[in-house]
N, C-alpha and C positions, 0 to 999 in steps of 0.2 A: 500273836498266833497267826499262822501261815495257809491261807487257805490250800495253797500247793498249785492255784494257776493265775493268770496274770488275767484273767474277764475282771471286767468291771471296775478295773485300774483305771489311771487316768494321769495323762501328761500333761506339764503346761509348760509355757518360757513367760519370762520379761521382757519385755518391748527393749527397755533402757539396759544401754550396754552397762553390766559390773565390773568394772576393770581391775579391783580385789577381791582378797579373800575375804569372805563375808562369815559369820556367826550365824547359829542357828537364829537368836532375837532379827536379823540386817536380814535373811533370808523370810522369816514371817514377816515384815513391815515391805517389804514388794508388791507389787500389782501383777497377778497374775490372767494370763489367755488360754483358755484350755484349749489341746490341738488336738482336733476334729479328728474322726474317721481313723485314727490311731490303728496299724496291722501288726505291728512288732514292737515292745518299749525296747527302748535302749538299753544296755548293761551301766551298773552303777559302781564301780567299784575302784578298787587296787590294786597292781601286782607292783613284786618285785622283781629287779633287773638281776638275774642269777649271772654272776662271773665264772669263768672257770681258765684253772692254772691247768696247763701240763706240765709235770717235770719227767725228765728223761729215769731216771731214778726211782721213781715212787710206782703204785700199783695201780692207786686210783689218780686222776683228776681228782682236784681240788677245787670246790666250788665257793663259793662267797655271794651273800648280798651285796648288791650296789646301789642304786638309785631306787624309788618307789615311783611309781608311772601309774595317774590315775587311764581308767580305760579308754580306748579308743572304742565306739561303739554307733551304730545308725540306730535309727527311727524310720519306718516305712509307714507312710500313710497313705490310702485311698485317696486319690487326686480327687479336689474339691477346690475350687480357685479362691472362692467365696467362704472359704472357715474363716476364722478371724487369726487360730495359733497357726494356720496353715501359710496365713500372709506372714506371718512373723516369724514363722523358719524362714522362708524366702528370702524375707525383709534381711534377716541375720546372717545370713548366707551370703549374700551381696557383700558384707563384710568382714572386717578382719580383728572381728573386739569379742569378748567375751560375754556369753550373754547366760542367766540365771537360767537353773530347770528344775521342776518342784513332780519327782512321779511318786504317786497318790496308790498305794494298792488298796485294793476292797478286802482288807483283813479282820475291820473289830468284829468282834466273837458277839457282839450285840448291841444294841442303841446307845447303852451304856458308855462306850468307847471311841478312841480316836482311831481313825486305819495309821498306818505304818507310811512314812511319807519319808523322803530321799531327797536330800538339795546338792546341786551342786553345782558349778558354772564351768563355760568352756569355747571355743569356737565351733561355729556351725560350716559344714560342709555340704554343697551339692545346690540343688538339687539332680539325682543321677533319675532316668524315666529310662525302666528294666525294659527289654521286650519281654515279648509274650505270644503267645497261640491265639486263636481265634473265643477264647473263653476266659480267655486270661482280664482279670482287672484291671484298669489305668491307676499305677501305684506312681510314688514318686521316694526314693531314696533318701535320706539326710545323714550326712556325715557329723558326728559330735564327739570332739576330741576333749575333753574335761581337764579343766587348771589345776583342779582343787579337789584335794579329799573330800568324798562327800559325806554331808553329815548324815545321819539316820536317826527318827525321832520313832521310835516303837511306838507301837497302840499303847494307849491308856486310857484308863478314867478320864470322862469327861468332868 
């Protein structure tokens, strides 16, 4: 069940680069960081790579599936030097490996239940530091390009 907005969600990464596809079980058996101060979660998802034919001849274009391409998507966080998942975007940033991500939404409908959580692993990009006006926040940008389909574990019964 959806509460319909992203409060009280929560991102984390893995320290330790995954350099495969992992399983829902490889994805629970991780050590996770939660990253602090969290302004936007990332997109979790798939498209597909739509092709299109012209022929001289025909009315329409002809379109077709190609390739599946999990998302390109950022993270903005309120700059805070001192979070712990704040240093480990950084830290994953600096490199060029793929690293786990576990986003947590605040969905169980009651005590009873698990929230709706998202895995999925990817390179991290940036950090990008936006401007801004005289009111504006110290945010910092993160680039997350994802390897792998990600899995999705729905609320349940605890």
């Amino acid at each position: 069940m959806s509460t319909g907005i992203k409060k009280d969600g929560t991102l984390y990464i893995c320290s330790t680069p995954q350099p495969a596809d992992l399983l829902q079980a490889g994805f629970e058996g991780l050590t996770w960081v939660e990253i602090g101060n969290v302004v936007t979660m990332p997109g979790f998802g798939v498209t597909d790579n739509i092709k299109v034919q012209d022929y001289i001849n025909a009315p329409l274009s002809q379109q077709s599936k190609g390739f599946k391409k999990a998302s390109d998507a950022s993270v903005v966080v309120g700059s805070l030097q001192t979070d712990p998942g704040q240093v480990e975007l950084r830290a994953a940033a600096a490199t060029k490996y793929n690293y786990a991500l576990k986003l947590e939404q605040s969905d169980a409908p009651d005590s009873a239940h698990t929230n709706t959580i998202r895995y999925s692993r990817g390179v991290i990009g940036g950090p990008d530091f936006p401007g801004g006006g005289g009111e504006d926040y110290d945010n910092e940008t993160f680039q997350i390009a994802l390897n792998q389909i990600p899995i999705v574990v729905p609320s349940e019964l605890i």
